[in-house]
C-alpha positions as CSV (number, residue, x, y, z in Angstrom):
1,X,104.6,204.5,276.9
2,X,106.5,202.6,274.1
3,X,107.9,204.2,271.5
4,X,105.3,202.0,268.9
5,X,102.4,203.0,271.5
6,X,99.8,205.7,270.8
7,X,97.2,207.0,273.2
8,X,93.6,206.4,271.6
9,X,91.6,207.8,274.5
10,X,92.2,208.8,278.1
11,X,89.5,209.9,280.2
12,X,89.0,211.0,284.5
13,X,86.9,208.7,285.7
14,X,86.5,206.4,288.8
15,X,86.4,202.9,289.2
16,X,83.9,200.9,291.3
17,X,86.6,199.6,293.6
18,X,89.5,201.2,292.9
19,X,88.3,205.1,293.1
20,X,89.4,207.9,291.1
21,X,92.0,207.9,288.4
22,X,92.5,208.2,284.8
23,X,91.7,205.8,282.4
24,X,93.6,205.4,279.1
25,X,93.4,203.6,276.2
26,X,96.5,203.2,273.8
27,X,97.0,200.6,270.6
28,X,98.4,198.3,272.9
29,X,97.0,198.1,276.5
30,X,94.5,199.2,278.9
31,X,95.5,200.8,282.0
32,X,94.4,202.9,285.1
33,X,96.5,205.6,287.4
34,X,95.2,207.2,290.5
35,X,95.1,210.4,290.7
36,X,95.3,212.2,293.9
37,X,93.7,215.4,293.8
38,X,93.7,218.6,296.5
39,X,90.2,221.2,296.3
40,X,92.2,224.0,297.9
41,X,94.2,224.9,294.6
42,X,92.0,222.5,292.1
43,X,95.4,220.7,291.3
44,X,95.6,217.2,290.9
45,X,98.3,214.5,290.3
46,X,99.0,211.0,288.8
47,X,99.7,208.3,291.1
48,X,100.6,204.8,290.4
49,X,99.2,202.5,288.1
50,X,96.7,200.1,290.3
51,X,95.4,198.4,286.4
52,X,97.6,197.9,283.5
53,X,96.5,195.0,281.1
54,X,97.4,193.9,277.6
55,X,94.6,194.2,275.1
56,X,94.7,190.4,274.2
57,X,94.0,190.2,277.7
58,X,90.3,191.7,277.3
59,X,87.6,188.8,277.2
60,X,84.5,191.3,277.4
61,X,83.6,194.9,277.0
62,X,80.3,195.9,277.4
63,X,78.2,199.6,278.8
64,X,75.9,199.3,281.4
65,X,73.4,202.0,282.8
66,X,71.7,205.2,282.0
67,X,71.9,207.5,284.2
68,X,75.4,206.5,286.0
69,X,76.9,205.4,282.4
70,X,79.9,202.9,283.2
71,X,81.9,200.7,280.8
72,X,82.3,197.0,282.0
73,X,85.4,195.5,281.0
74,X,86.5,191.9,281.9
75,X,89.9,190.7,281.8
76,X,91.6,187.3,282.3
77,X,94.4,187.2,285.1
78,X,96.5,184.3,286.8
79,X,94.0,184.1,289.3
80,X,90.5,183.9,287.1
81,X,88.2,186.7,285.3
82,X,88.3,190.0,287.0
83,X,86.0,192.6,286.2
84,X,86.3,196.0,286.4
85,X,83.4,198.7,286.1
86,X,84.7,202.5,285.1
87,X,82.3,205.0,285.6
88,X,82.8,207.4,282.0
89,X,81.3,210.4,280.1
90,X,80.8,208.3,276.9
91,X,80.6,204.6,278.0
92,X,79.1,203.6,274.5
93,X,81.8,206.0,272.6
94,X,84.6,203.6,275.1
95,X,83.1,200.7,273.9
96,X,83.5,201.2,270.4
97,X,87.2,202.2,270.9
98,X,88.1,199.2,272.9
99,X,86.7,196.8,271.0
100,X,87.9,198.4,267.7
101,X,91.5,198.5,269.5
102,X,91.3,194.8,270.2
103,X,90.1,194.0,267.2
104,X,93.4,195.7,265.2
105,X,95.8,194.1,268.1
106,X,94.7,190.8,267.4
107,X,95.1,191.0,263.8
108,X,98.9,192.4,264.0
């Protein structure tokens, strides 16, 4: 992290495509590390980070479902829109945060 950035939420969660990782949400980006994790001794580590984006970069952020509560997020890249569908405890309390954290990043 950057020495301006602070961590607004983070979350264990897993991503339609991607899989398991942990989602985080900071002032100034949105990204997502796999996590690699063993059941024999319930430990569990970061991998690399498969999704790191720039807020500016977020053109939609919207929660879908009701029983399996994801949070839809769709952000511009070189090649087109991607969009990426993270399955989280509080999709509608995610919601709020990003868009409240996109909202301040735009205005700096």
């Amino acid at each position: 992290m950057e020495t301006n950035e602070k961590r607004i939420m983070q979350e264990d969660c897993s991503e339609d495509s991607l899989g398991p990782g942990i989602l985080t949400l900071t002032n100034l980006r949105l990204a997502f590390d796999k996590t690699e994790g063993r059941i024999l001794d319930f430990s569990k580590k970061f991998g690399k980070t498969v999704l790191e984006t720039k807020l500016d970069q977020i053109t939609d952020v919207a929660k879908e479902g009701r029983l399996m509560k994801k949070i839809r997020i769709k952000i511009k890249t070189d090649e087109g829109e991607k969009v990426y569908k993270f399955g989280v405890y509080s999709n509608g309390k995610w919601e709020k945060e990003v868009k409240e954290a996109i909202s301040k990043y735009s205005s700096q």
